[in-house]
C-alpha positions in Angstrom: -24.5 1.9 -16.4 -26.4 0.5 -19.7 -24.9 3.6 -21.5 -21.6 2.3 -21.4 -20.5 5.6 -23.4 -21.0 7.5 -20.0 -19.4 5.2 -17.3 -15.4 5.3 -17.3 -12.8 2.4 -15.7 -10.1 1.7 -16.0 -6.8 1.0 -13.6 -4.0 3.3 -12.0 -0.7 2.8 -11.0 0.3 4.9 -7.7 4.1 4.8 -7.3 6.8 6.9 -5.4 9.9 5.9 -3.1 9.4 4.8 0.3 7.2 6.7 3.0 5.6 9.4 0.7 2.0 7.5 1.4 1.3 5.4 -1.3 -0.8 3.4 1.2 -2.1 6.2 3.1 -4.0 7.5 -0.1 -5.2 4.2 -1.6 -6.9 3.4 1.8 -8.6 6.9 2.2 -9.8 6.9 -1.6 -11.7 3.8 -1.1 -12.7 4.5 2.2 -11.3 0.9 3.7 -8.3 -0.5 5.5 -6.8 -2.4 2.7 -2.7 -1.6 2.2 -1.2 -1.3 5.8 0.6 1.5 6.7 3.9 2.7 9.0 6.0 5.1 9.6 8.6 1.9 8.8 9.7 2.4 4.8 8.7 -0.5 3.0 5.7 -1.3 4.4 4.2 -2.5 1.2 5.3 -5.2 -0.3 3.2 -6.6 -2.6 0.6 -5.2 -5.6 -2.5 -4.3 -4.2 -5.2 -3.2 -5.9 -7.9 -1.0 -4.0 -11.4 -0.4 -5.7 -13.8 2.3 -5.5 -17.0 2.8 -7.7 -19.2 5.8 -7.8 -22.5 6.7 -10.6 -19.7 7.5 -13.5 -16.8 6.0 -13.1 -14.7 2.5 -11.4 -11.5 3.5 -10.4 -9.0 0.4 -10.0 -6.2 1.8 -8.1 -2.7 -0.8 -7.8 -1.0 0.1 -4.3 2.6 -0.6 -4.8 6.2 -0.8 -2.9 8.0 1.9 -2.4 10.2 1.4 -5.2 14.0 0.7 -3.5 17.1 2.4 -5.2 19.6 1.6 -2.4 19.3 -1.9 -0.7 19.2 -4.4 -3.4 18.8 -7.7 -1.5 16.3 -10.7 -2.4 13.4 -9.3 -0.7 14.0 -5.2 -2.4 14.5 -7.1 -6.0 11.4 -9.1 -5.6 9.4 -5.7 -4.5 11.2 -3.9 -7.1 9.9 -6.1 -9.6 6.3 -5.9 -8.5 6.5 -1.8 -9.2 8.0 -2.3 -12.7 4.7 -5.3 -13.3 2.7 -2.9 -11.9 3.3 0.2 -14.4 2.3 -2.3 -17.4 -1.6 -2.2 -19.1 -2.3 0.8 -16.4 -4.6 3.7 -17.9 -2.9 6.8 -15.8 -0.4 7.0 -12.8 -0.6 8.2 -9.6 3.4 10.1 -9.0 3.4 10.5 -5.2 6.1 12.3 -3.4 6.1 14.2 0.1 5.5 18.4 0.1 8.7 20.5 -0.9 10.4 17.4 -0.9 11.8 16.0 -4.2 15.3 14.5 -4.5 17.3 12.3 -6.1 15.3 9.0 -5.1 11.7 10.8 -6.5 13.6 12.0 -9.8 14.7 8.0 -10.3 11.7 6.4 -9.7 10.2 9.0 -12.2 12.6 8.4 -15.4 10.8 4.8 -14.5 7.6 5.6 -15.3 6.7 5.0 -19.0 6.2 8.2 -21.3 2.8 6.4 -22.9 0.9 6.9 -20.0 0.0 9.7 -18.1 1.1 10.7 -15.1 -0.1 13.1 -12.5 1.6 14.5 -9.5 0.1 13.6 -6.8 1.9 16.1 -4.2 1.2 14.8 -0.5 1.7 15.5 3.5 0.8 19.2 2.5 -0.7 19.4 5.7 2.6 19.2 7.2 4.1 22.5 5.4 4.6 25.1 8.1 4.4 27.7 5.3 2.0 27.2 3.1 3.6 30.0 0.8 6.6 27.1 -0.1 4.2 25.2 -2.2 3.3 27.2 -4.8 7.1 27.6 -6.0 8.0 23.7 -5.5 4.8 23.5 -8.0 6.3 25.5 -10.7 10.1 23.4 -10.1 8.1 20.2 -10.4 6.7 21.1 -13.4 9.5 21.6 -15.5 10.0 17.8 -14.7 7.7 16.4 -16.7 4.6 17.3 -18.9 2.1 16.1 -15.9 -1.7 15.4 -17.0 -2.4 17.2 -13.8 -1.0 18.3 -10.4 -2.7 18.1 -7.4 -1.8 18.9 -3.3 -3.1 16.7 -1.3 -3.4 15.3 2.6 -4.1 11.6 1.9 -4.0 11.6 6.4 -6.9 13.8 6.4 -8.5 13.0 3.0 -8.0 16.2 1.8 -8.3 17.2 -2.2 -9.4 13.4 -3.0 -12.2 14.8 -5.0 -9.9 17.0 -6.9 -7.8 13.6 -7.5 -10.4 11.6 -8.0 -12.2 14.4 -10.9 -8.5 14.7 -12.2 -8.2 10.6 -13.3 -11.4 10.3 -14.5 -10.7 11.8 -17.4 -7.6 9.5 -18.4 -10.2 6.8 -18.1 -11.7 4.7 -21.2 -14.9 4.3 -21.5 -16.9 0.8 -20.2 -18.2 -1.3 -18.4 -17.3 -1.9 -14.6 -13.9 -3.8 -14.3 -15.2 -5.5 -10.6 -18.9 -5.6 -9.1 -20.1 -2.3 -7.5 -19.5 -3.9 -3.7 -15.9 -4.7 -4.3 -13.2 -3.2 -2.7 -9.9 -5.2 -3.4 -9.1 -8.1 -5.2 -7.3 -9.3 -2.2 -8.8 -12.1 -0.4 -9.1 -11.8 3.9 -5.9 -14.4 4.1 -3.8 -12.0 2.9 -5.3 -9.1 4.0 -5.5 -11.1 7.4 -1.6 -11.4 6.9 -0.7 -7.4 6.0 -3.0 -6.4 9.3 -0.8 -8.8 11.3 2.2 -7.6 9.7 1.6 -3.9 10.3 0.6 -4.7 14.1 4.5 -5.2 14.3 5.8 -3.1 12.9 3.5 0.0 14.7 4.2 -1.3 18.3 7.8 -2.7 17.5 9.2 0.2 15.7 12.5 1.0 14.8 13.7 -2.1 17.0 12.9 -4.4 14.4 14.1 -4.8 10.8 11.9 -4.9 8.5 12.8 -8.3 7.3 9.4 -9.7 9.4 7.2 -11.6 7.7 3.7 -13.3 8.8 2.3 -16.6 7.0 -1.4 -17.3 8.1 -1.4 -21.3 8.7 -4.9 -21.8 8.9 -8.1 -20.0 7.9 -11.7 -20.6 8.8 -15.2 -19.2 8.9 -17.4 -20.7 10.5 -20.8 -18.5 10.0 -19.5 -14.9 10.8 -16.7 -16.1 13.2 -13.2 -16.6 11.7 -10.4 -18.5 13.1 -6.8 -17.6 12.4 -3.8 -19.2 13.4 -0.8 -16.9 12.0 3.0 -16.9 12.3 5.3 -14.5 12.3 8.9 -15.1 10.9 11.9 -13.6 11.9 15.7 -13.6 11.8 16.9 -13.8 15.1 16.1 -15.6 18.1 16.5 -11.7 19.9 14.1 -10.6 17.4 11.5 -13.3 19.1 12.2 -12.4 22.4 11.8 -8.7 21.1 8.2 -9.5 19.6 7.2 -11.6 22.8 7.9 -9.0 25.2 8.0 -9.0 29.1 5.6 -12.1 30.0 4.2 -11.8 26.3 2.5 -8.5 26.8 4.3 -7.1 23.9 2.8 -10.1 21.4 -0.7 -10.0 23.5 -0.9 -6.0 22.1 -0.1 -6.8 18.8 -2.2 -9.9 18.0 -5.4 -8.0 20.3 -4.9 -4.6 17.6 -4.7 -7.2 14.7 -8.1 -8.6 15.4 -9.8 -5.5 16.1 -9.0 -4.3 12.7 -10.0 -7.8 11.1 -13.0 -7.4 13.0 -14.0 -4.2 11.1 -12.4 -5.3 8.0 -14.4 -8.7 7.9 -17.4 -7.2 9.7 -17.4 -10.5 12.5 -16.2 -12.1 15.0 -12.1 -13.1 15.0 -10.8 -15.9 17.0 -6.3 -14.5 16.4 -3.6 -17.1 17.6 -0.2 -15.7 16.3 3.1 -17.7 17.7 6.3 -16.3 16.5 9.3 -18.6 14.9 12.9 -18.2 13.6 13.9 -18.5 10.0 17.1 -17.1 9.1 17.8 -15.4 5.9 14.9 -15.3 4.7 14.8 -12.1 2.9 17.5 -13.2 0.7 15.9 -16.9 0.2 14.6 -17.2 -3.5 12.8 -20.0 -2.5 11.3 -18.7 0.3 10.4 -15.4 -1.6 8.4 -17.3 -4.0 6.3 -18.8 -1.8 5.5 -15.5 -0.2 4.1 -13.8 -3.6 7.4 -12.6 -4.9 7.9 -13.7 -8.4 
């Protein structure tokens, strides 16, 4: 890496509407658990970025919401806002939408994207495509779109065609120095990542019972050699929406907090010591205040 003429880094964006796999991809490029993921839309809801360095080139990847065209409260402007933040200063972007699926929500969030930098199509969940024959036509329509830099079929799930991906930003990449050391792999730090592992074990064993509007606030956080102790809550709306989370003698919260620390565990490579106790706040997804203190400027 002396020769900085050889090594390239720079960052890029990945945006699309909700449930295309934004999150899905970032984690398997980097090879780590780092954005959550659900079959819930909006999982995401703040900028993450997800790092991964090889012998050329550090690629600085900013995981972002799902950007939201039809509910507009608090919580969806906030998220909103972190998407349009998110495009700034990038070097290339990441345009992911599902396979033979493009609609009106894809087309708006791509008149978002700014004409300076460029964009490839990052076509995902091909593995799902019955007949593969249906891709090569959606191609050619998606292409009259836009002038992409590239277009490239992938299965984030399954990690297929992340080398093509990968070979296809490089390019679109200055030339320097690393951005981050070689060892890192998010900016992030393990309270918030503690947080989004917590927040994604509700989501995955709530399902479609639950609005989204859940959020998790980590009220103490300490390591204590390789052992970390956690004590979390989890916010809701709705005293039903406790009961909900609770469960039949708590076995419903037991499942959740036990999944959560299994993936810290790996995550944070030690022991994890998980209380989580769950408390009411009304309206908090439409609370400014409240908003703000979460990350949502």
């Amino acid at each position: 890496m002396s020769d900085n003429t050889l090594f390239h880094s720079g960052f890029i964006a990945i945006v699309g509407r909700p449930n295309v796999g934004k999150s899905t991809l970032l984690n398997h490029l980097i090879g780590q658990k780092i954005s959550i993921t659900s079959r819930k839309p909006q999982t995401t809801r703040h900028r993450i970025i997800g790092i991964l360095t090889d012998a050329h080139s550090q690629f600085v990847f900013v995981d972002t919401p799902g950007f939201q065209t039809r509910y507009l409260n608090a919580l969806n402007r906030g998220m909103n806002r972190v998407v349009s933040s998110s495009m700034r200063d990038v070097n290339a972007t990441l345009f992911v939408i599902e396979a033979c699926h493009f609609d009106e929500r894809d087309r708006q969030v791509l008149e978002l994207l700014p004409h300076n930098v460029p964009v490839i199509l990052v076509i995902n969940k091909v593995d799902n495509l019955a007949d593969k024959g249906e891709l090569l036509p959606f191609i050619e329509r998606l292409a009259t779109e836009r002038e992409f830099a590239a277009i490239v079929p992938v299965s984030a799930s399954q990690g297929k065609q992340l080398d093509t991906l990968l070979d296809a930003i490089r390019p679109l990449l200055p030339e320097g120095e690393p951005i981050y050391a070689e060892d890192e792999i998010t900016d992030r730090n393990e309270r918030f990542l503690a947080a989004e592992l917590l927040r994604e074990k509700v989501f995955r064993f709530t399902g479609e019972e639950l609005p989204y509007s859940v959020s998790v606030v980590i009220e103490q956080f300490k390591q204590e050699g390789k052992l970390r102790r956690i004590n979390s809550a989890i916010k809701v709306d709705k005293e039903a929406h406790k009961a909900m989370l609770i469960g039949k003698g708590g076995a419903k919260l037991k499942e959740i907090a036990t999944q959560a620390r299994l993936d810290m565990e790996k995550l944070f490579d030690g022991k994890v010591f998980l209380e989580v106790f769950v408390k009411v706040k009304s309206g908090w997804a439409d609370d400014e205040r409240v908003l703000k203190s979460l990350g949502y400027e």
